[in-house]
N, C-alpha and C positions, 0 to 999 in steps of 0.2 A: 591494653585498654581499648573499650570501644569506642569506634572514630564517632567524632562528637557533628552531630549535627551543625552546616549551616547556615549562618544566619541570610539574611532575605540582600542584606546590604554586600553578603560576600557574592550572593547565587545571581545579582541584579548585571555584573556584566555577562555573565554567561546567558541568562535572559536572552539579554539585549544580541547577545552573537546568535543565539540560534535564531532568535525573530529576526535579524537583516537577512540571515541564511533561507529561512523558509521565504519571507518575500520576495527577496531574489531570484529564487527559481522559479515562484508562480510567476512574477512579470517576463521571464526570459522563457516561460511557457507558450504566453500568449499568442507568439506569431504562428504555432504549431499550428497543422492541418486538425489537430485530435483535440485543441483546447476544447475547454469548457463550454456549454451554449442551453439558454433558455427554450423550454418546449413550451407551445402553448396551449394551454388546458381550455382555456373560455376565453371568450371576448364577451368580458360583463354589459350589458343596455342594461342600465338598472332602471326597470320596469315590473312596479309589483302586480300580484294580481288582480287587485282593484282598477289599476290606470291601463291595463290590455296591454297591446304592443308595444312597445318605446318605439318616443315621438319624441325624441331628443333634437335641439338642432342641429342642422346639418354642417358640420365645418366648411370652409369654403379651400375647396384644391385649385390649384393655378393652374391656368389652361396648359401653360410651355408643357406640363408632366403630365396633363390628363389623355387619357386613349382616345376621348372624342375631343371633337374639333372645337366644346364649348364645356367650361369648366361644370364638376358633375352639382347637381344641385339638390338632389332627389334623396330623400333616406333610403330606397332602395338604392339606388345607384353605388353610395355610400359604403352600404354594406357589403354592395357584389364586388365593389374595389377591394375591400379590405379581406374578404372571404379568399379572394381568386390571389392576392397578393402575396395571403398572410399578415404580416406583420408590416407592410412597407407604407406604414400612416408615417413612420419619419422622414423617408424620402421624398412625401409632398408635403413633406415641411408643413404636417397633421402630427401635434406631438399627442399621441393617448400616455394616460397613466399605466403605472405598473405595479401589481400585488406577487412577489415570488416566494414559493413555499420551496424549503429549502435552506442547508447551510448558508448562511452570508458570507463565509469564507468564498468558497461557490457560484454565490449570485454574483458578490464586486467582479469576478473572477470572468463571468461570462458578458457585464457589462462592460469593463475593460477590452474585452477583445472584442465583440461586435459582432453584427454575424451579418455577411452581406445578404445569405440566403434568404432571410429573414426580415432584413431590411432595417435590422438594428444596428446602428454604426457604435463607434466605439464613444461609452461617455466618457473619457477619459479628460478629465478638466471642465467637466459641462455641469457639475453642480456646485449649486452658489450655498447650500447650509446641510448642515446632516446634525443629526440630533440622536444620542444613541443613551441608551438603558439599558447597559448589558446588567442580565444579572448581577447581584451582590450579594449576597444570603445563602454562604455553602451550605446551613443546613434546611435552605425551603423545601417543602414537600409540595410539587408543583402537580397535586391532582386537580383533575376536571371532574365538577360533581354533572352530572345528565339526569336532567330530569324527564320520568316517565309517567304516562299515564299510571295513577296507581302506585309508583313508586318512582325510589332515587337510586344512580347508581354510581360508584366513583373510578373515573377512566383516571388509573396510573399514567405518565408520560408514554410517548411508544418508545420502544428500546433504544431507537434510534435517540430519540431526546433525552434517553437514559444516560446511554453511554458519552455523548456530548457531553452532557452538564458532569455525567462523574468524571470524564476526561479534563473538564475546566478547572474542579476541585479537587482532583487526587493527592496533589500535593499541598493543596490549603493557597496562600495567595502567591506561591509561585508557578503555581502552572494556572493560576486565573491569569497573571501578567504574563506568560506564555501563551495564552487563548486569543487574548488584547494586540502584542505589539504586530503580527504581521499584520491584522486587521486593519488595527490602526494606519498601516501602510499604505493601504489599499485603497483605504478612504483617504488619503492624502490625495494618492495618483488619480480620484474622480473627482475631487475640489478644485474649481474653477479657479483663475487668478483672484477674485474677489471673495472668494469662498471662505467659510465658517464651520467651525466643528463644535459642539455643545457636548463634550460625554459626563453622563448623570451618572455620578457614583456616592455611595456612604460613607459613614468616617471612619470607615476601620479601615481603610485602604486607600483610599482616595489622595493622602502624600504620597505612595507609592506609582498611581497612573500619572502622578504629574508629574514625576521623574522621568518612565517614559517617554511619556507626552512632548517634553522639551527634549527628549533626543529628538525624536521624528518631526515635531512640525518647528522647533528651534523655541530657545529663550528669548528670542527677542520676540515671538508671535503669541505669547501670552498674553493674552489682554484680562480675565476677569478669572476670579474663583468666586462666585456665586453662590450664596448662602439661601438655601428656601428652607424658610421656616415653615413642617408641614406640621407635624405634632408630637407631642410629649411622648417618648417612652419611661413608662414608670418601672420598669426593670431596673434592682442594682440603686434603689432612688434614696436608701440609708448609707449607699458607699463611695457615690458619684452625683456629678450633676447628670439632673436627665437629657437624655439627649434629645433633641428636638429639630432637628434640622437633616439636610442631603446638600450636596455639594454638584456643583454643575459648573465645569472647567469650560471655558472659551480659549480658542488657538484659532488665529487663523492661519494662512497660506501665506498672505504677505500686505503688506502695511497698506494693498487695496481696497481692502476687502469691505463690504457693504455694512455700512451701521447708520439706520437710525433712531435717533434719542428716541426714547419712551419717556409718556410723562404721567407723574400718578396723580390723583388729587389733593389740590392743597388741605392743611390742616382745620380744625377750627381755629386755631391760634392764628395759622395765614393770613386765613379771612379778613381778621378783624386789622389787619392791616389795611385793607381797602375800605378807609373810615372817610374819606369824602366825597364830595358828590358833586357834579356840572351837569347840564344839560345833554353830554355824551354819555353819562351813569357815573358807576360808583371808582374810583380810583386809587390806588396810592401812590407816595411818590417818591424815586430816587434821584442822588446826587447828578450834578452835573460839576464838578471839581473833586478832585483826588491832590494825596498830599505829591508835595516835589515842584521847586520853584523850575520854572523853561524862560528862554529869551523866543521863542518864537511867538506864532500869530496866538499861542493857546495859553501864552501867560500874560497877555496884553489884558487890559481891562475892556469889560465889556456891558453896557449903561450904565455904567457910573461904579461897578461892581469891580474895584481893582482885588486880583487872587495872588496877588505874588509878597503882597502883606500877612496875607492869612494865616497863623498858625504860627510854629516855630520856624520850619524850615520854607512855609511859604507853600502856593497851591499852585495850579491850571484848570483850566479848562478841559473838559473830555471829548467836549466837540470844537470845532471852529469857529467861530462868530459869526461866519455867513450862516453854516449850519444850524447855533443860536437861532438868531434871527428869523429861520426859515421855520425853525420848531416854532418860534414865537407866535412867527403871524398863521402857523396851522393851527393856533390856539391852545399848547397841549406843554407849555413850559406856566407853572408855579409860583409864584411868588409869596415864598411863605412870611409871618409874622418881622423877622427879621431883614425885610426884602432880598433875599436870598432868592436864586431863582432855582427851582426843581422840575426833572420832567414828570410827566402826567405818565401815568401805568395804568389803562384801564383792566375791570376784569375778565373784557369784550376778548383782549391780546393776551391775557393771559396762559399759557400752553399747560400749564400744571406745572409741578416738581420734578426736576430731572430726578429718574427711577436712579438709585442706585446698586451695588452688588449686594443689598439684604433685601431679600425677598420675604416680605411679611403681609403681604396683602393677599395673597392667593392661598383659597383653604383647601385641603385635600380633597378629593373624591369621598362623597359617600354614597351608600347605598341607594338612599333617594333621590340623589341628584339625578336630573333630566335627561345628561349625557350619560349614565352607570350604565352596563356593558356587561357586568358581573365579572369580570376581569381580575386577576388576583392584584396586580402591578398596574395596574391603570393608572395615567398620572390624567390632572386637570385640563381642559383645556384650554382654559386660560392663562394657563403655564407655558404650554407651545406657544401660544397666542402671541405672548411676550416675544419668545427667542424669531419667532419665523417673520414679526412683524419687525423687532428689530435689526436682523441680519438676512433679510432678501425681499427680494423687491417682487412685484406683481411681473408675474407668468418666470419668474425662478424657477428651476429645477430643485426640489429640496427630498431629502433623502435620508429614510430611518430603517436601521438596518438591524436592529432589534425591535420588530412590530410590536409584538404583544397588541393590545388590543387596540393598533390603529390608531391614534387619540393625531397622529404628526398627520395623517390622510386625510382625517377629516377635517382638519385646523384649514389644511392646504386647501383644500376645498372651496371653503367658507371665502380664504384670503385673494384667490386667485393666483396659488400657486401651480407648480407641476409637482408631482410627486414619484418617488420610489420607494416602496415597502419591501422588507422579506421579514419572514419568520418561520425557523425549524420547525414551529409548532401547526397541527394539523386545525386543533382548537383555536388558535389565536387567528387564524387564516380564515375561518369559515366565519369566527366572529366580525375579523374586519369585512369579508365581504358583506352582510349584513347589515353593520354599521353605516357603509357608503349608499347601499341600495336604502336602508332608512332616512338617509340624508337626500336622495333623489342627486348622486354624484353623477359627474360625466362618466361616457361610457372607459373602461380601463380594462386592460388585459390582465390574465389572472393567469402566469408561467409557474410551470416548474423546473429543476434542476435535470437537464439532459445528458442521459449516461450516468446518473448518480450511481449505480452501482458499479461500473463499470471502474470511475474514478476513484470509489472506494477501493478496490481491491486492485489497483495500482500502486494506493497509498501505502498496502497491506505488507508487515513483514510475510505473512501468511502464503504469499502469491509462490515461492522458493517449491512447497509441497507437493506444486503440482498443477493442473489446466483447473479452474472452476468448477467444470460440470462433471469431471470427473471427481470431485471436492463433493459436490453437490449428490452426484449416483451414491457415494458410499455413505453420504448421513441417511440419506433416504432407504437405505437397508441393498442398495441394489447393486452388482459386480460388473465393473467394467469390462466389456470387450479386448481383446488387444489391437495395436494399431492396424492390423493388417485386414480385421475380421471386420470392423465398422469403424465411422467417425468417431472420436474423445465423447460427445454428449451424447452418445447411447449405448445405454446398460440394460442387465435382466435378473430378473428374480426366478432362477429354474425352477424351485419348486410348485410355482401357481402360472409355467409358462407368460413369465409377464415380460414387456418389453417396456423399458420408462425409456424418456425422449425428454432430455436437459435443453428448453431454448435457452439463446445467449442473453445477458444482462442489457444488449444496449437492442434490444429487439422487443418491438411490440408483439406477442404471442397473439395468434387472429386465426382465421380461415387457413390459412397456405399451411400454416406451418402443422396445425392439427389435420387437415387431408394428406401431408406426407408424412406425419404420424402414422395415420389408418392405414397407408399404401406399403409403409415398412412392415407393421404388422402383419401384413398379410400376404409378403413377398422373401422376405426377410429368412434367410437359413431356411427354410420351408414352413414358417410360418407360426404366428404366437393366439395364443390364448385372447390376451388382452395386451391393451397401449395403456402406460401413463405418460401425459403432459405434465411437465414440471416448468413452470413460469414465471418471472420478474415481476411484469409488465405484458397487460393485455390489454389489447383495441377495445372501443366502447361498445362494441358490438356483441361481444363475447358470448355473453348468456343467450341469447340470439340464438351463435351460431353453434351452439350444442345443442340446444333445442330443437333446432330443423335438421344436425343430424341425424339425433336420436336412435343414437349408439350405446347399447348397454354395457358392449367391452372397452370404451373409451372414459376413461377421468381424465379431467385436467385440475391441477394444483397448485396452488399456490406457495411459491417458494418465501420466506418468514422476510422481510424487508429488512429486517436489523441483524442476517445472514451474518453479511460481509464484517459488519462492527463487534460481534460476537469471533469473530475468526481474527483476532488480532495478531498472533502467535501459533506457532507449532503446539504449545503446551495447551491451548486455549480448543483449537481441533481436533485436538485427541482425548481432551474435557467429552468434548462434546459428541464425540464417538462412542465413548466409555460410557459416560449418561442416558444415550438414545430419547434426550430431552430437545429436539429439534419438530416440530410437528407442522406438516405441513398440509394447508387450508383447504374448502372446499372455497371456489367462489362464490362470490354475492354475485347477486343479480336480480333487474328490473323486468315485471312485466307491465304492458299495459293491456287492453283491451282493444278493438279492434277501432280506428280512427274514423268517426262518420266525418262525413263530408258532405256538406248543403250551400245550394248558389244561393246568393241573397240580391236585392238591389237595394243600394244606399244613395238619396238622395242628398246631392252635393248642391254647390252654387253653381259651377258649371253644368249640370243635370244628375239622370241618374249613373250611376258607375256600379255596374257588375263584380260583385264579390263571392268570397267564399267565406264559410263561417266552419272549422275546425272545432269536432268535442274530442277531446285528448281523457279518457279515465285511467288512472291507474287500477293496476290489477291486484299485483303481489310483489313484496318483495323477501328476497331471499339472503339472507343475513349470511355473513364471514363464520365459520365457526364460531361458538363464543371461547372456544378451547385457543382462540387465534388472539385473543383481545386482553390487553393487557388489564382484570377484573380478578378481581377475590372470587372465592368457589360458590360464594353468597350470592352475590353478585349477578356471576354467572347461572346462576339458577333462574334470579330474576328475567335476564333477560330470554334466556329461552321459553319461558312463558307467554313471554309478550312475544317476540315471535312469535310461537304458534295459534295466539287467540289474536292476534292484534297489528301484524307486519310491518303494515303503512305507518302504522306509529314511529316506528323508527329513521322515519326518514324524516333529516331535518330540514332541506331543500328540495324542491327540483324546478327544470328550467325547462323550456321550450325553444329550439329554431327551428320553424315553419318553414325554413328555405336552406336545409344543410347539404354545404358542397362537398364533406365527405374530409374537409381537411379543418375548418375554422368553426369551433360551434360556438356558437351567436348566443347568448342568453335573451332571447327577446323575450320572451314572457316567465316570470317566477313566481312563486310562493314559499314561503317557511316558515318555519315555529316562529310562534311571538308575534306573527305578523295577522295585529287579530281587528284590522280594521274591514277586514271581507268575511269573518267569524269572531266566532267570541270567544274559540278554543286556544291558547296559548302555548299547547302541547303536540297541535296535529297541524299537518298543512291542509291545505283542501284538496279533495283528491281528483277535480275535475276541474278543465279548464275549458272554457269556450273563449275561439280567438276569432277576431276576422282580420282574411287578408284578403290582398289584390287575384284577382280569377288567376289560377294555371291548369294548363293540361296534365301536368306530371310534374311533383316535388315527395322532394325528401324531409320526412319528418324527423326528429331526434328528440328523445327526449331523453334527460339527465338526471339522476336523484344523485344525490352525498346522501348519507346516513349520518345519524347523531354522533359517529366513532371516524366520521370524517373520507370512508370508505365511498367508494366514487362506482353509479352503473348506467349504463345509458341501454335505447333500444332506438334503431332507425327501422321506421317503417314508410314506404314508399305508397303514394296516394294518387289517384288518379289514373288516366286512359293508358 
């Protein structure tokens, strides 16, 4: 007979053993030299192109940790602290925000362990609420439509996002609760003593995370299951009732933890309770005696008012008689028809209706709403509003570790919290940074996941095979060396004299590594035809520095980012050998035009002050193959069109630092789609920026584009004597 499938209630301890197992070894990782650690991509100033440079204020640093003798107070100053530091705004007890693109498995993973280099210490118990939306809908089709000049195109998930989500759903909701419980871990171990966990799930599964849920955070720390009424589904509505609700679990950490009441508005029907009226306003009024006879001071009679007659079993008092007394001559005790005395309730004190766990007052997201994002899962923000306002207090750490379209960053914003975001997604990431820079947020760092691939293919059964770049030589068509004749990551193609050159997964590919490229080639056994670079990961300068080679026998390529995730198995790399369906990229890259530079004088209130006025144009830009972009063949037709008539269209951002130290780049000045209070175009950014700053002799400029596919190119050009 064939072995009969599992039910979910048999498979739920084995669950549970392997998620204590997988969290266990990530936290007994942590202390390692090789942990996991945030890179940082930007330091956002969200300053659009209408408002010039960001003229944020300036935090204030304590003199004990500043380099000068007087604490820094300058926006410059500000920035050269943080440029020259990096990251070390926590050290002056300066908390910035944080946006990580990247697994959350990953991020918890490298906030946990901290990184002194960096200046990021460990949050390990330093957040007070976390609010999570993991997916629920195995069978969503999670495309991103792009809209173009002229036309629309629709970005599949990237592979990467692929193989996550089909990883979460493979097995239907047992490997979704195998996706859940180490996380859920993880997010225990950065929940402060007073901390709050909120995870938003639906009702096909939602008894199943609460089972979890009370393993890890305990049955005694459940506080609420939370009904939001968002809307009807009329699916199934001749066989069922429709379903009309989401479920949102509260746990917290321990009977500390921060709550306060919400209140909604009273009813009509309340209202009309507040039917009389004094010189204070409108009123109503409640008891001041409860049943149950007492011998103390609260069953004594009080003016002439004996309570210990009253009723069957006799009354009290709820207050004291002096307290009596003291209500009476404040004016604010009743004496109704029966001279009964009651206290006065105005509707001045009145706080509203304690909210309780049905949520029917908050309507979904739609299309026209003010806050809409275009987001697939977007939730209201009035719905964060509720959980952040009632479970953390003003300058709280709070933390959403399924971002999607930011809705917990902005809320936090608004409330005066602190925030931490991640999201796998390339789209959800560029939305949320646009969403904060339309909000005019404080400035916040925007990391990625460092060594991500490297940690991938530690993860890998795959690794058994073989060294990576020799993994990597044989998909790319090329024969490795043996150990003796060169290093593992260089191979050759005899027949067209070629030599490829594999860099390492935790290496930025730049300048060095392509001039010992060219040096091999033309040293190397007596010499080769042509070099190819094959690369993870390349410095922003990249297109740059091929440009001012301007080497015909030189490519560099790009190696497929969802590599690693495709190479799950021996059987899966030898797929993909057999297929010769591996293809690898040309780069993208930014040009700009050549940077003028004019003195100006600006009169101030102290006089005039010598400046400089910066025009930055873009030139061109040069698009990822469309062969590379997860797009239908339709699609893909489109956009090579628009490439070739139309480039700058493609780009959905780009940023400005006027002052790049080469390690931290500043977003001081930006533009992007949608942002059409400097134009009227909703499709294109502007292609020219004029900025003024403070006079230098010699700075570095950078400038940065992302593309609508999320694809990242910068160009630094140096200005001045």
């Amino acid at each position: 007979m064939p072995e009969q499938k599992q039910s979910l209630i048999e498979l739920l301890p084995k669950i549970v053993a392997e998620g204590k197992r997988e969290a266990e070894q990530i936290l007994e990782k942590l202390a390692q030299p090789t942990r996991i650690t945030l890179q940082t991509n930007e330091l956002v100033l969200p300053a659009k192109d209408i408002s010039g440079l960001w003229k944020g204020k300036t935090p204030q640093i304590p003199n004990s940790i500043s380099h000068s003798e007087s604490a820094l107070a300058g926006e410059e100053s500000l920035l050269q602290e943080l440029g020259d530091s990096l990251v070390t705004s926590l050290s002056y007890n300066l908390w910035l925000n944080r946006l990580i693109y990247g697994d959350n498995l990953l991020a918890m993973q490298a906030l946990l362990a901290g990184d002194e280099k960096s200046g990021l210490p460990s949050m390990r118990g330093k957040i007070d609420l976390m609010y999570n939306d993991p997916p629920f809908d195995s069978k969503a089709d999670y495309r991103t439509k792009v809209t173009l000049p002229n036309c629309d195109v629709e970005q599949k998930s990237t592979v990467i996002e692929q193989f996550a989500y089909s990883d979460t759903w493979k097995d239907g909701t047992a490997s979704y609760l195998k996706m859940l419980y180490p996380r859920l871990v993880l997010m225990r171990e950065l929940l402060s003593e007073q901390g709050s966990i909120y995870v938003h799930i639906d009702w096909h599964i939602g008894h199943y995370v609460k089972v979890i849920m009370d393993e890890i955070f305990g049955k005694e720390n459940f506080r609420n299951e939370i009904s939001w009424k968002r809307s009807a589904i009329a699916s199934n509505v001749e066989k069922q009732w429709r379903n009309s609700h989401d479920i949102i679990f509260l746990y917290t950490k321990t009977k500390k933890a921060i709550f306060n009441p919400q209140f909604g508005a009273y009813s009509e029907s309340s209202e009309k309770h507040y039917n009389k009226q004094d010189e204070k306003g409108r009123f109503r009024t409640v008891p001041l005696m409860a049943s149950g006879r007492t011998n103390g001071v609260s069953g004594q009679a009080w003016r002439g008012v004996d309570v210990s007659n009253r009723g069957k079993q006799g009354m009290h008092w709820l207050k004291n008689p002096s307290e009596l007394e003291r209500l009476d001559s404040a004016g604010v005790i009743y004496w109704n028809s029966n001279g009964v005395p009651e206290l006065k309730y105005y509707t001045t004190e009145a706080k509203g209706v304690y909210i309780s766990d049905f949520w029917d007052d908050i309507a979904p997201i739609n299309s026209m709403a003010k806050e809409y994002v275009g987001y697939g899962t977007q939730k209201p923000e009035p719905l964060i509003e509720r959980m952040l306002a009632a479970s953390s207090n003003e300058n709280s750490i709070v933390a959403d570790f399924f971002g999607g379209s930011g809705t917990t960053g902005a809320v936090a914003e608004r409330l005066g919290r602190k925030w931490i975001m991640s999201d796998l997604g390339k789209p959800a990431c560029m939305i949320i940074r646009k969403r904060l820079i339309d909000q005019n947020a404080q400035p916040f760092f925007y990391h990625s996941i460092g060594d991500y691939q490297k940690e991938q293919f530690s993860k890998s059964e795959f690794k058994t095979i073989g060294s990576l770049a020799q993994v990597v030589l044989q998909l790319y068509g090329a024969m490795p060396f043996t150990q003796k004749e060169a290093p593992p990551n260089v191979g050759y193609i005899k027949q067209s004299r070629t030599l490829v050159v594999v860099d390492s997964p935790n290496k930025l590919t730049g300048f060095n590594t392509i001039k010992k490229a060219q040096q091999w080639r033309a040293q190397f056994m007596g010499g080769w035809q042509k070099v190819i670079v094959l690369g993870w990961n390349f410095e922003t300068n990249i297109g740059q520095v091929i440009s001012s080679l301007n080497d015909e026998n030189l490519e560099v390529l790009v190696i497929p980012a969802d590599l690693l995730d495709r190479l799950k198995t021996k059987t899966s790399y030898q797929q993909l050998i057999k297929s010769g369906k591996i293809r690898f990229s040309s780069l993208q890259y930014l040009t700009i035009k050549p940077i003028q530079v004019k003195s100006i004088k600006v009169k101030l209130e102290s006089g005039i002050e010598e400046k400089e006025e910066l025009t930055i144009k873009l030139d061109n830009y040069v698009l990822l193959s469309p062969d590379a972009l997860p797009l239908s063949e339709e699609d893909k037709a489109k956009l090579q069109k628009i490439a070739a008539t139309d480039p700058l269209a493609l780009i959905e951002y780009w940023s400005v630092d006027p002052d790049y130290d080469g390690e931290v780049f500043r977003s001081r000045w930006q533009d992007y789609r949608e942002n059409t209070e400097n134009d009227a175009d909703p499709l294109r950014v502007v292609t020219e920026a004029v900025i003024e700053t403070p006079k230098k002799e010699k700075r570095k400029v950078c400038v940065k584009a992302v593309d609508v596919f999320g694809f990242e190119s910068a160009v630094v050009e140096e200005v001045g004597n």
